[in-house]
Backbone as a chain_set.jsonl record, in Angstrom:
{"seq": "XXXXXXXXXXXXXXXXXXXXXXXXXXXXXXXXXXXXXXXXXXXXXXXXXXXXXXXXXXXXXXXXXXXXXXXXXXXXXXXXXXXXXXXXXXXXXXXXXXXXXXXXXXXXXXXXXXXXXXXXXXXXXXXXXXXXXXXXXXXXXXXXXXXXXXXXXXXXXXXXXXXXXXXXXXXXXXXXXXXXXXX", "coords": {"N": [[17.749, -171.262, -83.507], [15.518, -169.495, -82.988], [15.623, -170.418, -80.092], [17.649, -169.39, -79.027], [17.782, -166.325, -79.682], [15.497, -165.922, -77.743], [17.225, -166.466, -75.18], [19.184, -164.579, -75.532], [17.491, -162.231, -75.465], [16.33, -162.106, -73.287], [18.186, -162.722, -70.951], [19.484, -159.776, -71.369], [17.5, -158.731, -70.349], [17.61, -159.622, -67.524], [19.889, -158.504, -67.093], [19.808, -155.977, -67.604], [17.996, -155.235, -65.584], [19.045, -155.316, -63.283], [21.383, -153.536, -63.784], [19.405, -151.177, -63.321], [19.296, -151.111, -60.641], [18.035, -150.637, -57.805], [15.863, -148.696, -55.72], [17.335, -147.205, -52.843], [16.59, -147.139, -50.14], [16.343, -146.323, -46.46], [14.557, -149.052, -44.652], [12.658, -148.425, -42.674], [10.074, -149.727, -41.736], [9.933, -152.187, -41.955], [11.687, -153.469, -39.939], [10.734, -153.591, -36.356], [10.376, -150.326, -34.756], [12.674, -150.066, -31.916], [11.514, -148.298, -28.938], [12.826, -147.599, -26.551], [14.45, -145.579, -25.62], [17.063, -145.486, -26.069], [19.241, -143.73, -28.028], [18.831, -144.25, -31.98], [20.829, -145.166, -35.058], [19.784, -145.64, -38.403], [21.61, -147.228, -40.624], [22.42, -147.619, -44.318], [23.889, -150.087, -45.99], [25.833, -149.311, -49.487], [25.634, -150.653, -52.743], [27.626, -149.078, -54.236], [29.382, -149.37, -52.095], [29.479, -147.378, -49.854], [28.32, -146.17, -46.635], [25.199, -145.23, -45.771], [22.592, -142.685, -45.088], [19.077, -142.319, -45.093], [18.192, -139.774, -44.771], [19.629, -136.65, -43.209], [20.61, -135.365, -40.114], [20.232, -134.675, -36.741], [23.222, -134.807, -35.237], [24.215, -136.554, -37.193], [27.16, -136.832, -39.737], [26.359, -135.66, -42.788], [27.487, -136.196, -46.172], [27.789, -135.914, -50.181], [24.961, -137.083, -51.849], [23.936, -140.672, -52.39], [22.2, -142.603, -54.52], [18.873, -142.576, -53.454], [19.86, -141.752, -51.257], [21.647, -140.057, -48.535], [25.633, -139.886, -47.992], [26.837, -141.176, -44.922], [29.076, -139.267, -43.187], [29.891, -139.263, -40.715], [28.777, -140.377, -37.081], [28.168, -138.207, -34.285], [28.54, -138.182, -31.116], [28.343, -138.613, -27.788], [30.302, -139.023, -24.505], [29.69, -141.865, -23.342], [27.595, -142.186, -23.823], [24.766, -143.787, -24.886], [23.982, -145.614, -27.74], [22.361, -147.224, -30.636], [23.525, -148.718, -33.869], [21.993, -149.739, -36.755], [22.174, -151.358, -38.936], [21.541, -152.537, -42.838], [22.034, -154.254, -45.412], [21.879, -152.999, -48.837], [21.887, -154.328, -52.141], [22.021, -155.239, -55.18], [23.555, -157.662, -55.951], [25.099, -161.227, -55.774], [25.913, -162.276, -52.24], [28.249, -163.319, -52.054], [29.604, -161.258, -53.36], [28.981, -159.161, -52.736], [28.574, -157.844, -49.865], [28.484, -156.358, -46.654], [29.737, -155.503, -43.554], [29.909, -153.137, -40.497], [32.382, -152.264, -38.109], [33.647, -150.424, -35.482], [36.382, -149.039, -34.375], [39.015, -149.215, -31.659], [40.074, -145.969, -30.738], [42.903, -145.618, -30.966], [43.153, -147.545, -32.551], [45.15, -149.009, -35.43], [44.16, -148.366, -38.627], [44.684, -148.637, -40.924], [46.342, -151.012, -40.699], [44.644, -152.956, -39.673], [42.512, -153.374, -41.306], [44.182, -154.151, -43.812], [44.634, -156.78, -42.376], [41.973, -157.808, -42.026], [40.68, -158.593, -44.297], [41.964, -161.297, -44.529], [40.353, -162.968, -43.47], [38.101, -164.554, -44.249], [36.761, -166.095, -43.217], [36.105, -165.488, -40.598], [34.264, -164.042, -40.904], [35.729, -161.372, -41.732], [37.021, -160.223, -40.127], [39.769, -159.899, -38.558], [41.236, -162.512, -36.42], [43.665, -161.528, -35.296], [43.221, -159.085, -34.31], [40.771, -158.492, -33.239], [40.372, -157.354, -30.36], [41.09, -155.087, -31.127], [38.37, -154.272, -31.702], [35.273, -152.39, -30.812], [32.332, -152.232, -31.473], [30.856, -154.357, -33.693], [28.49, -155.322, -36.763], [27.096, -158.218, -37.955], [28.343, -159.853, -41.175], [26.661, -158.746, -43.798], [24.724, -159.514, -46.395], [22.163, -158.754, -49.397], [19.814, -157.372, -48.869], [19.644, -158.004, -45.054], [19.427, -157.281, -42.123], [21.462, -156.384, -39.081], [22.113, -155.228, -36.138], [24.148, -153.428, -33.018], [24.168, -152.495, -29.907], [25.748, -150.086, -27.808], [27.774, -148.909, -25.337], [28.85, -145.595, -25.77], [32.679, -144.796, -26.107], [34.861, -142.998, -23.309], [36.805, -141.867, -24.013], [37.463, -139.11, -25.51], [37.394, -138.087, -28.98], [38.404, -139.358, -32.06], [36.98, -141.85, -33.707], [37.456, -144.763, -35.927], [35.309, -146.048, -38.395], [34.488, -149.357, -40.12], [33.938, -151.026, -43.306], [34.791, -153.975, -43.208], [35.254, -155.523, -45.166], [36.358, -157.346, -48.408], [38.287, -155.193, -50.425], [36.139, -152.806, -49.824], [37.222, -151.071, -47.702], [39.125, -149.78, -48.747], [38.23, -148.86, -50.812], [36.699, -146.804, -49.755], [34.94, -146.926, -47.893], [33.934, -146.321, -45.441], [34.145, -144.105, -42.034], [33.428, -141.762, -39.051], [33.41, -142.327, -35.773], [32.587, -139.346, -33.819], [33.638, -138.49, -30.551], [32.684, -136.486, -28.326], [32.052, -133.972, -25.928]], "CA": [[17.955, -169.842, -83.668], [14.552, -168.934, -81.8], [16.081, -170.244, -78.606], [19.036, -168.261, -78.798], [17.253, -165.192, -79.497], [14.78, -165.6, -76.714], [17.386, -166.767, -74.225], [19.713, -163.638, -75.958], [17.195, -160.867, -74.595], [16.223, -162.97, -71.164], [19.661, -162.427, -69.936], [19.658, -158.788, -71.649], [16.454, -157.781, -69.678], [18.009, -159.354, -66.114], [21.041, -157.872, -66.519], [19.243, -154.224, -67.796], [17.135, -154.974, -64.462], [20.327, -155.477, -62.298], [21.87, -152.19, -64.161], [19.039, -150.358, -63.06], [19.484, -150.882, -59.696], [16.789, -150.952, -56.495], [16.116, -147.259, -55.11], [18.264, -147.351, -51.79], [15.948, -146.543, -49.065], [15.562, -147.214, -44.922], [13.214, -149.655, -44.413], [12.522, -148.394, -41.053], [8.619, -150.471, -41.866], [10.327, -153.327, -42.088], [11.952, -153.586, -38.395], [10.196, -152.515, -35.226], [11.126, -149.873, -33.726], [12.739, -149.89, -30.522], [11.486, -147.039, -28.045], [14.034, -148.141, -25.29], [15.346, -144.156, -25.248], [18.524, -145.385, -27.01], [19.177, -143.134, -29.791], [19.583, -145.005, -33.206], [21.22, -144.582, -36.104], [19.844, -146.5, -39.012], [22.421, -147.028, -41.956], [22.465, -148.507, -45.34], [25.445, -150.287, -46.894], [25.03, -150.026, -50.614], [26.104, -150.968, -53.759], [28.282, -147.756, -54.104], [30.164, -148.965, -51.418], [29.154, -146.393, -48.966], [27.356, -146.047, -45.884], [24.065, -143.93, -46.398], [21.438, -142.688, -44.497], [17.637, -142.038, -45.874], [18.181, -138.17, -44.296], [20.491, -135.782, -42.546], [19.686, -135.322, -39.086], [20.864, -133.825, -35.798], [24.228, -135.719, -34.599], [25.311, -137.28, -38.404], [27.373, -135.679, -40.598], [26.412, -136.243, -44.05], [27.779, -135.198, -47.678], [26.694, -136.031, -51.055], [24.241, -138.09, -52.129], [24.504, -141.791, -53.41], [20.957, -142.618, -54.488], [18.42, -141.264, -52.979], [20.229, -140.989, -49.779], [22.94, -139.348, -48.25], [26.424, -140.325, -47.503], [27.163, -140.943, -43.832], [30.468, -139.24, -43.06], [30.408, -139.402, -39.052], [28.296, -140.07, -36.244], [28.611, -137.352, -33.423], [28.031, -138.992, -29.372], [28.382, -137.774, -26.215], [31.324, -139.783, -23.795], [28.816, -142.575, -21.801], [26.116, -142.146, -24.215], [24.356, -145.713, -25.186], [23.803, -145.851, -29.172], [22.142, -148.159, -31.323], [23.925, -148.752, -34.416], [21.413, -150.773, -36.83], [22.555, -151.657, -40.733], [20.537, -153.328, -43.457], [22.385, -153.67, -46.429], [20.589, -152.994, -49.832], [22.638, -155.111, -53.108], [21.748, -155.849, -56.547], [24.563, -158.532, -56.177], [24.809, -161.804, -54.193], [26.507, -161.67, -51.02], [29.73, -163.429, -52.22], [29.691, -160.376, -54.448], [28.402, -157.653, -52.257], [28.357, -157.847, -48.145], [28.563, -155.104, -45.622], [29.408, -154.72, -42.168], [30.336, -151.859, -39.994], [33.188, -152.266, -37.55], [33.795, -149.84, -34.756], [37.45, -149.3, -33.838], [39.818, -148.421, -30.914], [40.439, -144.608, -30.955], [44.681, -145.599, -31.472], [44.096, -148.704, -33.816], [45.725, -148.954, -36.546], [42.911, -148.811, -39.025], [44.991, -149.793, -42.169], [46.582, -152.484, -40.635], [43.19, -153.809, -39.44], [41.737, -153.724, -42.441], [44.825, -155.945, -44.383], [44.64, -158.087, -42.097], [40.94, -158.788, -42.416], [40.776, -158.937, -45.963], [42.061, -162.545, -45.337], [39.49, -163.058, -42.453], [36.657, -164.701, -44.317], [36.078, -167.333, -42.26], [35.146, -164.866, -39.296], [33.369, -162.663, -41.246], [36.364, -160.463, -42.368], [37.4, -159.229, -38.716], [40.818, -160.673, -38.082], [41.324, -162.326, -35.567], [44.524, -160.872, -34.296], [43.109, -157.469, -33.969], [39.592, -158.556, -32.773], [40.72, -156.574, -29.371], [40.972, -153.398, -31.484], [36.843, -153.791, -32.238], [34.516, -151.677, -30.303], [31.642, -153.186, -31.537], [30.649, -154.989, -35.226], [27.756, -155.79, -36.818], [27.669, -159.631, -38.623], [28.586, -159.56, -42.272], [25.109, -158.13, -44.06], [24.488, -159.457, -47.834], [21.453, -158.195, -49.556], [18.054, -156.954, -47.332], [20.006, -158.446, -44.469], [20.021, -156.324, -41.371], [21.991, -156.265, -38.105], [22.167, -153.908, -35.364], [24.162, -153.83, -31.888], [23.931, -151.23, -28.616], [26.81, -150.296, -27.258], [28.054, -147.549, -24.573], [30.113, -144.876, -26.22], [33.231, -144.551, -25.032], [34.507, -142.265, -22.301], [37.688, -140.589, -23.98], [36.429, -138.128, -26.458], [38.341, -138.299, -30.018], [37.423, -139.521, -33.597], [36.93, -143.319, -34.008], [37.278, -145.159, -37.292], [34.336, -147.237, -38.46], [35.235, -149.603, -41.718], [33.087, -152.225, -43.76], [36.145, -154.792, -43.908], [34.406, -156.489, -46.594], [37.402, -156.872, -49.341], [37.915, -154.15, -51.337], [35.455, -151.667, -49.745], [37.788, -149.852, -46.912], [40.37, -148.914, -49.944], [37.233, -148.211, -51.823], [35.634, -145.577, -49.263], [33.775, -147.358, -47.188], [34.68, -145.643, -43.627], [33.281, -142.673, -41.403], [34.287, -141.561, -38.376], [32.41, -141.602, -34.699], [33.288, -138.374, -33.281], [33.266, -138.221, -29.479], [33.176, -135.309, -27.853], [31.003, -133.225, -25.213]], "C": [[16.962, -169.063, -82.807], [14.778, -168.845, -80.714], [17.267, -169.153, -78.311], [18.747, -167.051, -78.673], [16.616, -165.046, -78.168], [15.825, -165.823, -75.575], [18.566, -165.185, -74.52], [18.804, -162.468, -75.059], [16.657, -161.368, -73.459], [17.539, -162.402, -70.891], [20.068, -160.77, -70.184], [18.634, -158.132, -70.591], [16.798, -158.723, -68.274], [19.362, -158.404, -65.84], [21.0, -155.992, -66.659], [18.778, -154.264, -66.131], [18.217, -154.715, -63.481], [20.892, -154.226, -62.068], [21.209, -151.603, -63.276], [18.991, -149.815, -61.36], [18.163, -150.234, -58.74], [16.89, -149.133, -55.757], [16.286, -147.295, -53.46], [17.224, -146.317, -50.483], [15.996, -147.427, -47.816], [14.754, -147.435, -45.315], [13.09, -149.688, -43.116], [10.757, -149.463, -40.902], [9.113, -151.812, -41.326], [10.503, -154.095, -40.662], [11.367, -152.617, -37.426], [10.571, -151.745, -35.019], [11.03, -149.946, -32.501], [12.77, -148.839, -29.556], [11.698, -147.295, -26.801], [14.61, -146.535, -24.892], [16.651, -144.067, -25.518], [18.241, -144.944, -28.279], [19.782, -144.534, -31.37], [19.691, -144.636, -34.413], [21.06, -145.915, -37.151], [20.598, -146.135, -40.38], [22.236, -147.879, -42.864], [23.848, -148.961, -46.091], [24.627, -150.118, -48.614], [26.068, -150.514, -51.563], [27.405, -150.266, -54.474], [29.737, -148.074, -53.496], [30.787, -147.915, -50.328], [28.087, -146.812, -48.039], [26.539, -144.63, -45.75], [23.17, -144.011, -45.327], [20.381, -141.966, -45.189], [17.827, -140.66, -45.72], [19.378, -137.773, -43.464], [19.559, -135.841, -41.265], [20.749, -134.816, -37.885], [21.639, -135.173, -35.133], [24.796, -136.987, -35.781], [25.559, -136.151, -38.777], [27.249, -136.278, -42.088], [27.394, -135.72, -45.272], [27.068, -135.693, -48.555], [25.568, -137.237, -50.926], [24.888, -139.284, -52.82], [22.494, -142.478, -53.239], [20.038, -141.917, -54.49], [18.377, -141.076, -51.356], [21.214, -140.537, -49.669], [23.797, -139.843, -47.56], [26.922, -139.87, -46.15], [28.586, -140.539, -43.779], [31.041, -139.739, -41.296], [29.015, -139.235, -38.216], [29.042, -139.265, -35.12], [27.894, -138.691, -31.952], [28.636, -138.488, -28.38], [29.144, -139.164, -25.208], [30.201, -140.514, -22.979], [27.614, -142.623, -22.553], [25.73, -143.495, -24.61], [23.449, -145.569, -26.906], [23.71, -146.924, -29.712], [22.635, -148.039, -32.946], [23.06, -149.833, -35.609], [22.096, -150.409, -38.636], [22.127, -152.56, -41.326], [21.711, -152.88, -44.93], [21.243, -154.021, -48.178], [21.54, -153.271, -51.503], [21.604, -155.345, -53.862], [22.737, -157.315, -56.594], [24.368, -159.372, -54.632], [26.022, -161.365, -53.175], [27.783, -161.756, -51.081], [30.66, -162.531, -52.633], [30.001, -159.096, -53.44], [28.464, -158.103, -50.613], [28.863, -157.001, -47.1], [28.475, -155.558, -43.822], [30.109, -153.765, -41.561], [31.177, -152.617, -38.322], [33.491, -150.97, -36.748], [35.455, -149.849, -33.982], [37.83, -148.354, -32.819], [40.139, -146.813, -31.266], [42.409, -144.815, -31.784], [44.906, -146.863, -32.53], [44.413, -148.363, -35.35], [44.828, -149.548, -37.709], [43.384, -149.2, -40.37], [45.689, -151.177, -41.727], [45.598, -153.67, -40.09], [42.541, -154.226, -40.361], [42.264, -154.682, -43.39], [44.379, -156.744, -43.893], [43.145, -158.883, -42.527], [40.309, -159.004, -43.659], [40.764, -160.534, -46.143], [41.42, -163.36, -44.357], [38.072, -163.85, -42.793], [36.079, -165.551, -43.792], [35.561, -166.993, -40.774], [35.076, -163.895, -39.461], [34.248, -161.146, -41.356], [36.881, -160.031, -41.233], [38.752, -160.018, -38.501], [40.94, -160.683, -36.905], [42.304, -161.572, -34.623], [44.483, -159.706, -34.202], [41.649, -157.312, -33.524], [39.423, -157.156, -31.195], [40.632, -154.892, -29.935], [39.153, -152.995, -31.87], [36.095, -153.114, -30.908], [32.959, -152.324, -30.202], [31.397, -153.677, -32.959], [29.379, -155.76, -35.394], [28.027, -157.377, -37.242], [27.887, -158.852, -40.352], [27.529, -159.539, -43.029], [25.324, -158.898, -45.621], [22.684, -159.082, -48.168], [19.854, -158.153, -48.932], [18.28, -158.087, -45.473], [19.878, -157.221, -43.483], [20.348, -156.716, -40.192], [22.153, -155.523, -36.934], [22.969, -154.574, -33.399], [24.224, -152.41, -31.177], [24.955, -151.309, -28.104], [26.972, -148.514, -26.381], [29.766, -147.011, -25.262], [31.482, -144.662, -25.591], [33.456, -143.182, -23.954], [35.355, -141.136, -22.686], [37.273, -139.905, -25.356], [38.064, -138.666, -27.731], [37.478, -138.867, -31.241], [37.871, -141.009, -33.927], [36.732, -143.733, -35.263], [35.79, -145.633, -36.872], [34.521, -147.665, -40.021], [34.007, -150.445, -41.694], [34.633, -153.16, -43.932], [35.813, -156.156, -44.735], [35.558, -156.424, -48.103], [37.372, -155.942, -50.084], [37.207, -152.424, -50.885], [36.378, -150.874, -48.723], [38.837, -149.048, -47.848], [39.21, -148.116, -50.899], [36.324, -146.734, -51.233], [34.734, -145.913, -48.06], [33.708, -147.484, -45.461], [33.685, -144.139, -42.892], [34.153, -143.173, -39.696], [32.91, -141.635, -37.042], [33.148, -141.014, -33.694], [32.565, -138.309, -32.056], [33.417, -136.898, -28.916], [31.773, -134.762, -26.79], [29.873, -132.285, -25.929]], "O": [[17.325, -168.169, -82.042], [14.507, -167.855, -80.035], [17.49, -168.338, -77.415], [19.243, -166.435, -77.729], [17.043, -164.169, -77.418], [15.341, -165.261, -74.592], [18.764, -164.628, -73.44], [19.319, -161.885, -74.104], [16.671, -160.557, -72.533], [17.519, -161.23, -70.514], [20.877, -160.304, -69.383], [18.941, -157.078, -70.033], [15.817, -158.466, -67.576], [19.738, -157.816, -64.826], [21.697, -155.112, -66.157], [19.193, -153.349, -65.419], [18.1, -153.669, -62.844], [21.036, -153.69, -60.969], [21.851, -151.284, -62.275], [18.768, -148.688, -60.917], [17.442, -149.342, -59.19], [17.932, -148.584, -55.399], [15.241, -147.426, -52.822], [17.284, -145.128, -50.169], [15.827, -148.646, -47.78], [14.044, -146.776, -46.075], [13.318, -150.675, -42.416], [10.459, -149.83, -39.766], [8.646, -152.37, -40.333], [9.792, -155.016, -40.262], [11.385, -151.386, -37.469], [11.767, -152.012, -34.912], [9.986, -149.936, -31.849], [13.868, -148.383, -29.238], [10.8, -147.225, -25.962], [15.201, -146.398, -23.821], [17.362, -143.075, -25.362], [17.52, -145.333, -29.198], [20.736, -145.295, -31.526], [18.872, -143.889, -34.948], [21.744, -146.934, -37.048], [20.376, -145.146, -41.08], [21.879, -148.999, -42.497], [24.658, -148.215, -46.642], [23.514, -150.504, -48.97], [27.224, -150.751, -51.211], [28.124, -150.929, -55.222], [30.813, -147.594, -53.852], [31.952, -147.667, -50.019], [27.16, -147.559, -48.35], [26.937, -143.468, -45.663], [22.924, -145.042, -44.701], [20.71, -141.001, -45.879], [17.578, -140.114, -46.795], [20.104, -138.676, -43.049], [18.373, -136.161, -41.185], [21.937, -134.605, -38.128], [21.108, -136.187, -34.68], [25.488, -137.969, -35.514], [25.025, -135.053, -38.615], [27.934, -137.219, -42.489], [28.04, -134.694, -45.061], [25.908, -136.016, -48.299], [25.45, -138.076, -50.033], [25.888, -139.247, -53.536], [21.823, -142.69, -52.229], [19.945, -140.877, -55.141], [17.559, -140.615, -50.56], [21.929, -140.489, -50.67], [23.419, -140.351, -46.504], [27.333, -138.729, -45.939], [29.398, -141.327, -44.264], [32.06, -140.28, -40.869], [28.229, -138.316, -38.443], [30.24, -139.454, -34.908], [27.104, -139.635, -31.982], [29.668, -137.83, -28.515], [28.55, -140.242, -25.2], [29.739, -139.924, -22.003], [26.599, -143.071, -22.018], [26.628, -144.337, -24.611], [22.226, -145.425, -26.928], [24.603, -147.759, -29.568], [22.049, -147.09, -33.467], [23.455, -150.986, -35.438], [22.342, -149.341, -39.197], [22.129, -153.633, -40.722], [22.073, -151.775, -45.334], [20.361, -154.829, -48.468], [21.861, -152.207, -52.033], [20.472, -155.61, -53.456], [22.432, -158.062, -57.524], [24.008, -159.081, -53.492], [26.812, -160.427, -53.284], [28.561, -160.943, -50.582], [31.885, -162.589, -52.529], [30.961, -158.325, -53.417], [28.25, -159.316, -50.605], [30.032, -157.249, -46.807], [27.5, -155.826, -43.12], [31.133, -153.466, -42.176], [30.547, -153.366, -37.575], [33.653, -150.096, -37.6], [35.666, -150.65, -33.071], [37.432, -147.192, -32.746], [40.537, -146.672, -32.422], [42.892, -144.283, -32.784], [45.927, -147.226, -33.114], [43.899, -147.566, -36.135], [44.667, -150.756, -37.882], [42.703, -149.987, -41.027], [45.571, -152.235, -42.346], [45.759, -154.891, -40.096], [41.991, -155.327, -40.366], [41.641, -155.641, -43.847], [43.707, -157.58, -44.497], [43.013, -159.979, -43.071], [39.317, -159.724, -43.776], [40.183, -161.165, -47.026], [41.84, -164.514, -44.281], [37.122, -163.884, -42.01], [34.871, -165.76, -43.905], [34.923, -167.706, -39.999], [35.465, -162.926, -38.809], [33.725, -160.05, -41.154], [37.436, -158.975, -41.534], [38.454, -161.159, -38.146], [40.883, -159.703, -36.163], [42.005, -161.101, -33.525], [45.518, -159.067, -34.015], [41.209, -156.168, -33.404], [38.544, -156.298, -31.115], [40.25, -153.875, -29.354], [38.72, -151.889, -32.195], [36.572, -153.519, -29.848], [32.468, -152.796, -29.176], [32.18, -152.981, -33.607], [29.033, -156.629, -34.594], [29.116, -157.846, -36.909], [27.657, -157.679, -40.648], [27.156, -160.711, -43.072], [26.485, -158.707, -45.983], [21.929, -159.141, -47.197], [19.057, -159.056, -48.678], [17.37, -158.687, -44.903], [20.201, -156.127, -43.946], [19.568, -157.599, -39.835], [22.908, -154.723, -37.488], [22.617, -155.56, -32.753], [24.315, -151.356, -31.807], [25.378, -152.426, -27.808], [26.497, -147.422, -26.693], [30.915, -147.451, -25.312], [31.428, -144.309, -24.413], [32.521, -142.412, -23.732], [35.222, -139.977, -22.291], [36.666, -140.582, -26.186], [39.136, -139.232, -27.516], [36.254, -138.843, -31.37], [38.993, -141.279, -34.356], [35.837, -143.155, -35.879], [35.226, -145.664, -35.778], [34.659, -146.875, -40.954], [33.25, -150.656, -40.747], [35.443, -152.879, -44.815], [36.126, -157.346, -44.767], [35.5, -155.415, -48.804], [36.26, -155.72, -50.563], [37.529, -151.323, -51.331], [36.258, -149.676, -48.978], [39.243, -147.903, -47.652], [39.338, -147.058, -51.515], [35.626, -145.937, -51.859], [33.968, -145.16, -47.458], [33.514, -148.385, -44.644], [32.774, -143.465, -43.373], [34.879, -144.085, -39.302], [31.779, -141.178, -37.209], [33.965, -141.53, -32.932], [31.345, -138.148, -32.024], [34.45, -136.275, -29.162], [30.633, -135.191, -26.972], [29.034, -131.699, -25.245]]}, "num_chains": 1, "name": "protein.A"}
C-alpha cells in the first residue's frame, strides 16, 4: 500500500511538472551568433503548435502571444535578399510526440496537397518525396532543444510563400506563416 502511494504521487508530480510546461524562450546564449551580415530570424516551434518568436521586430509580422512569446505570422524579405532561417524547437513531449520543422514552399505549390502527402513521409522526415521540388528550403525534423537553421537566397518573384511544420497534425492545426516577398 506504501508503494502504491509513493509511486501514486511520483507520477502525479511528473506529470504536474510536464502540465506546467518550460517557459518558451530564444536561446540565442545557447548558439553563436553568426555576424556574416545575413539577417536572421530565430524561431521557436512549440508545444502550442506554433511558430514563435522571443519579440516583434522590424520585417516579422507577429500576433498574439503563446507563452511568453509571440506568434510568428510572416516573415517580410526583399527579392535577392540572403536570410538565415534558424529553429530550435522547445517540447515538454518526446519527439515521437512533438517534432517541428519549417518548410519553405514554391510561391504556386499546392500547400494542402503537400502537406497530405507528407503526413505519410516519416521516413524522410515528413517532406514527401514527390513534392520535394516544391521545397524552397527545410530545416531537419527538430524534437525537443533541438535546433536547425539553413541560408538561403530569397527568391526573385515577389508574392507570399507558404511555410508549414509538416509534422502530422500540426499544418491542419496552425502551424504555417507566410514569407512575404516584396520590394
Amino acid at each position: 500500500m506504501k508503494h502504491l502511494l509513493i509511486k501514486t504521487l511520483f507520477i502525479a508530480l511528473v506529470f504536474g511538472l510536464a502540465a506546467c510546461g518550460g517557459e518558451e524562450t530564444a536561446q540565442q546564449g545557447e548558439e553563436e551568433a553568426v555576424d556574416d551580415g545575413v539577417r536572421t530570424v530565430d524561431i521557436i516551434g512549440n508545444d502550442d503548435m506554433r511558430f514563435v518568436v522571443a519579440e516583434a521586430a522590424d520585417g516579422l509580422v507577429t500576433g498574439g502571444a503563446s507563452g511568453q512569446n509571440v506568434i510568428l505570422e510572416a516573415i517580410e524579405a526583399s527579392p535577392g535578399e540572403e536570410l538565415r532561417i534558424r529553429l530550435t524547437t522547445v517540447s515538454n513531449l518526446p519527439p515521437s510526440a512533438m517534432s517541428h520543422n519549417l518548410a519553405i514552399l514554391e510561391l504556386e505549390a499546392d500547400v494542402d496537397a503537400f502537406a497530405r502527402a507528407s503526413v505519410q513521409a516519416r521516413d524522410n522526415e515528413y517532406i514527401a518525396p514527390e513534392y520535394e521540388d516544391w521545397v524552397i528550403a527545410t530545416t531537419a525534423m527538430l524534437g525537443d532543444g533541438e535546433t536547425d537553421s539553413f541560408t538561403f537566397t530569397v527568391p526573385e518573384e515577389e508574392g507570399e510563400y507558404d511555410y508549414i511544420c509538416s509534422f502530422p497534425g500540426h499544418f491542419a492545426g496552425g502551424m504555417v506563416g507566410k514569407l512575404i516577398v516584396s520590394e
